[in-house]
N, C-alpha and C positions, 0 to 999 in steps of 0.2 A: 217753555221748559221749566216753568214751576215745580211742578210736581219732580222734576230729578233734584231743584234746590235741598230737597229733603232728603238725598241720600249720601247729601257732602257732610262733613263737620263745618262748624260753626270757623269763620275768617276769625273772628272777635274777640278779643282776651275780655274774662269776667271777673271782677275786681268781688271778691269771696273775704269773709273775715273769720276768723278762727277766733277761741276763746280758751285760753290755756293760763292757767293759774290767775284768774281774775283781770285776764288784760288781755284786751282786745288785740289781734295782729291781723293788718290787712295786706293779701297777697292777689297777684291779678294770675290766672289759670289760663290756660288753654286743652281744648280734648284734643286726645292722642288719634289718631288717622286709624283705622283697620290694620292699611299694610305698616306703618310706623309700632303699632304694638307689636303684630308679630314679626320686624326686627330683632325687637328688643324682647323678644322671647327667645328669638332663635340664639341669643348672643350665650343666653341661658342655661342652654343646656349641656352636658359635657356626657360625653359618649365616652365608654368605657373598653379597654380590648376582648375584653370577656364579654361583650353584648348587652351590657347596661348601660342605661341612662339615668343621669340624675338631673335635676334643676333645682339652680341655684334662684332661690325665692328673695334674697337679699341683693342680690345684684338685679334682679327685676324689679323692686321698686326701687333701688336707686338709682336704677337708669330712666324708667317711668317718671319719678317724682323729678328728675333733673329735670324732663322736656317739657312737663305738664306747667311748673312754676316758671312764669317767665319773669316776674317782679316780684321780688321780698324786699322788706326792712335789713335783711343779713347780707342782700348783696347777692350773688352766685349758689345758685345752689350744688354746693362740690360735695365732694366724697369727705374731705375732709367736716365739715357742715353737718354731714349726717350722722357721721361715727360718734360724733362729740354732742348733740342733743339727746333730751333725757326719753327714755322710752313712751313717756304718756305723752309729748310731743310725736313721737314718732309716728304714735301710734294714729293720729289730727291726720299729718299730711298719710298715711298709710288709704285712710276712706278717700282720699283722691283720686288713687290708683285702682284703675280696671281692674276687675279679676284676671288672674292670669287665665285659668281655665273655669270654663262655663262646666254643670255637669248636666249635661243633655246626652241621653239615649236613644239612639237611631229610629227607636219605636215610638218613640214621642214625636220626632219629627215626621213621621208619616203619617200617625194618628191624628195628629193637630192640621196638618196641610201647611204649605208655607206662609198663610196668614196667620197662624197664631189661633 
């Protein structure tokens, strides 16, 4: 069963360093599951009486960035943690986080076939 080893996430937390205002900070990561992102998508979006939808982009990564950081130097990574770091930090842990949405056009994925 080799070959489906390749379609899990990784068990493993990766010990990753950042470099934010001349100093090193090392945090250990983990990747987010397929069905665990679109969770915390779904947590995201807020449906309207009128027939709209919006998504909240700040509550997606900081519910992303909470699961994805298992170890900081700060301890927890809470809501309060996030609100109070300065935006060019923010912006570090932000490339951690998946995109929420991919933009792929239905015509690309028939054109290309499911290999890519």
């Amino acid at each position: 069963m080799e070959e489906l080893d390749k379609v899990y996430t990784g068990n493993e937390n990766k010990e990753i360093e950042l470099e934010f205002e001349g100093r090193k900070i090392l945090i250990r990561v983990r990747e987010l599951g397929w069905s665990e992102k679109n969770q915390i998508l779904s947590q995201c979006f807020t449906y309207q009486t009128d027939g709209s939808v919006s998504f909240n982009f700040d509550r997606y990564f900081k519910l992303a960035i909470s699961k994805i950081i298992v170890q900081a130097p700060w301890g927890e990574t809470t809501n309060i943690f996030l609100n109070r770091i300065k935006p060019a930090f923010g912006a570090l842990l932000e490339k951690l986080v998946p995109k929420a949405f991919e933009e792929v056009k239905a015509n690309d994925f028939f054109a290309k076939g499911q290999n890519g």
